[in-house]
C-alpha positions in Angstrom: 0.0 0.0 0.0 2.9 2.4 0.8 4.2 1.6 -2.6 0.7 2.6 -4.8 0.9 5.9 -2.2 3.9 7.1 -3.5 3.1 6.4 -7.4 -0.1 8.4 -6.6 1.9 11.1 -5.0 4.8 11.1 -7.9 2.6 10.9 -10.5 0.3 13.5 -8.9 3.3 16.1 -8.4 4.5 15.3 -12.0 0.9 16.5 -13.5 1.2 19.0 -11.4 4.7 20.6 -12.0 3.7 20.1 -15.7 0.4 21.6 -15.8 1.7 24.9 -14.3 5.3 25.2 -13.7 7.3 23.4 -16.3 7.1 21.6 -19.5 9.5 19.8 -21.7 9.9 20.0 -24.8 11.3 18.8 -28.1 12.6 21.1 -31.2 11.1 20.1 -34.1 12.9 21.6 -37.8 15.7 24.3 -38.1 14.2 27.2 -37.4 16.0 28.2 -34.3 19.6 26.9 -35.7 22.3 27.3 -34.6 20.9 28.0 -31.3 18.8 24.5 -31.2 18.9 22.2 -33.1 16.4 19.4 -34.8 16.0 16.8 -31.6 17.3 19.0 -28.8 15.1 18.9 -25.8 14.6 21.8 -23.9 12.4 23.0 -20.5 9.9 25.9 -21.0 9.1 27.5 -18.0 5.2 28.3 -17.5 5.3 30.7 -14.4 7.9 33.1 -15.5 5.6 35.6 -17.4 3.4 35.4 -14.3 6.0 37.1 -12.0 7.5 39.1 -15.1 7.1 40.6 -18.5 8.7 39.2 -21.9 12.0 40.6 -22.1 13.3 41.4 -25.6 15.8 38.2 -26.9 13.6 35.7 -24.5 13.4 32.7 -26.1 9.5 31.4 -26.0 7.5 28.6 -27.1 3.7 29.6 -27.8 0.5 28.0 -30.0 0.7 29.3 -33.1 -1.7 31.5 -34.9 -2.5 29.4 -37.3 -3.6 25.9 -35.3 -3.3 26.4 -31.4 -2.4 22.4 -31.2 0.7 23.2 -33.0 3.7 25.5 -30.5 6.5 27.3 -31.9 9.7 28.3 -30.6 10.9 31.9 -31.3 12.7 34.8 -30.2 11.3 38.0 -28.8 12.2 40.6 -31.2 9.9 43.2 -30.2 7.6 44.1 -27.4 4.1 46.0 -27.1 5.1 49.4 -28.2 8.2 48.9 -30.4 8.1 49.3 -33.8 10.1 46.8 -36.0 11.8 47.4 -38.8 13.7 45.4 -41.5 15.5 47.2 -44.4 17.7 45.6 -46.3 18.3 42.5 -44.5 18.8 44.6 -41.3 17.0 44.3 -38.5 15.7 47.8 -36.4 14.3 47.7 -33.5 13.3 51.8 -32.4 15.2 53.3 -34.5 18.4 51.3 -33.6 20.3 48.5 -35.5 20.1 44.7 -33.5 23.3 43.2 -33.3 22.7 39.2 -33.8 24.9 37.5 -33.1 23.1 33.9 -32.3 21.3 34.3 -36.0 23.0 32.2 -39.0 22.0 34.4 -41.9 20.8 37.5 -42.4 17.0 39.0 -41.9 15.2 38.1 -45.3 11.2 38.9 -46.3 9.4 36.8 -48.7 7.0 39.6 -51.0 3.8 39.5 -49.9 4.1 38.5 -46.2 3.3 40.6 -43.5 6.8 42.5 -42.8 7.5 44.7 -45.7 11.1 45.6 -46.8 11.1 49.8 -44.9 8.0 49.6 -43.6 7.5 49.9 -40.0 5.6 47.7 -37.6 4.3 49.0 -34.3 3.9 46.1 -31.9 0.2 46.5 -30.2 -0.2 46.3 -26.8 -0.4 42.9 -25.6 2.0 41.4 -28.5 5.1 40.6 -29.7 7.0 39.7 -32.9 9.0 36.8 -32.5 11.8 35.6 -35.4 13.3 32.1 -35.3 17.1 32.4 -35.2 17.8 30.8 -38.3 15.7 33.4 -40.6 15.7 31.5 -44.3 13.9 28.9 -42.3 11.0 30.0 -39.8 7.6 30.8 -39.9 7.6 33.8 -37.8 5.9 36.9 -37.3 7.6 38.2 -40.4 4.7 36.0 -42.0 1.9 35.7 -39.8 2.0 39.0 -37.7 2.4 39.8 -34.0 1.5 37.2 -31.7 -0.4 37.7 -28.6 1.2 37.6 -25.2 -1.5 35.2 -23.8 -0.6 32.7 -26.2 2.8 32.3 -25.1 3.2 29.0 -23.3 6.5 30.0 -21.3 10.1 30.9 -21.6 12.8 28.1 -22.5 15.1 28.6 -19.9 17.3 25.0 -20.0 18.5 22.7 -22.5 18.5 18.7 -21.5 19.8 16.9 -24.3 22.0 16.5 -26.4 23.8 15.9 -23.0 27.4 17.8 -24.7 25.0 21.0 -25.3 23.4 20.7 -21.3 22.3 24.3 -19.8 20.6 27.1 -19.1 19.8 29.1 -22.1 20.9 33.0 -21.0 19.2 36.2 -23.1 21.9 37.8 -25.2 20.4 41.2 -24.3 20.4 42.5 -20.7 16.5 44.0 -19.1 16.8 47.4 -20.8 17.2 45.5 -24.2 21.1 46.1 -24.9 23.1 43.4 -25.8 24.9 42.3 -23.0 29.1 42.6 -23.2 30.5 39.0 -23.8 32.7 37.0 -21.6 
């Protein structure tokens, strides 16, 4: 009997650290290379947005806006009030270039998508736009728009496997949105 209480208590604080605290999850196509990979499994943490708001270069997964059964992993490019703005492969974010460094190519549009080549985008309230890291290869908000803040499952925060690539995944740009100095 003491063996069946603690399967019911494991299992019970299992569905409950994934229900609201954690989830794991598993990358799926190359749209954040080189930061993850096809196969990498990484946490998302579901309580972080609760005790703070997205911070420019965040790393999130969230149901896309297309089919909410499908999630996507991005990164924060822009928060509610910023206005985007690609021009020739460069990425402005207020007025001020981005430094990448964690992308593998250069910001392209496809004709026709939402994100125009010099046109602006002012995030609304309550949104973001989100870019994958490798940008040839992601659906992003380049394409489909914004994306609303409450459909943000949580912030990736730890990488599990592959066990050589094991850690916490850090935000390349500090609170106030600079990139942070190297070291």
């Amino acid at each position: 009997m003491e063996i069946m209480e603690t399967v019911v208590f494991v299992g019970s604080l299992f569905i409950v650290i994934y229900l609201f605290i954690l989830q794991p999850n598993q990358i799926k196509g190359a749209s954040m290379e080189p930061t993850f990979y096809n196969g990498n499994y990484i946490f998302t943490s579901k309580i972080t947005y609760k005790m703070r708001a997205p911070h420019r270069g965040d790393v999130v997964v969230f149901h896309s806006p297309k089919n909410h059964d499908i999630e996507f992993i991005k990164r924060i490019i822009g928060l509610p009030g910023d206005t985007v703005l690609i021009e020739d492969n460069e990425l402005y974010v207020n007025g001020k270039q981005i430094p990448e460094q964690y992308i593998s190519e250069k910001t392209t549009l496809v004709p026709g998508s939402f994100a125009q080549n010099g046109v602006p985008i002012i995030v609304p309230e309550e949104q973001v736009f989100v870019m994958g890291d490798n940008r040839p290869r992601s659906s992003d908000s380049r394409e489909f728009g914004t994306i609303d803040e409450k459909s943000i499952v949580g912030q990736v925060f730890y990488r599990y496997f592959p066990t050589d690539k094991i850690g916490s995944i850090e935000n390349p740009y500090d609170a106030s949105g600079n990139l942070k100095a190297r070291t």
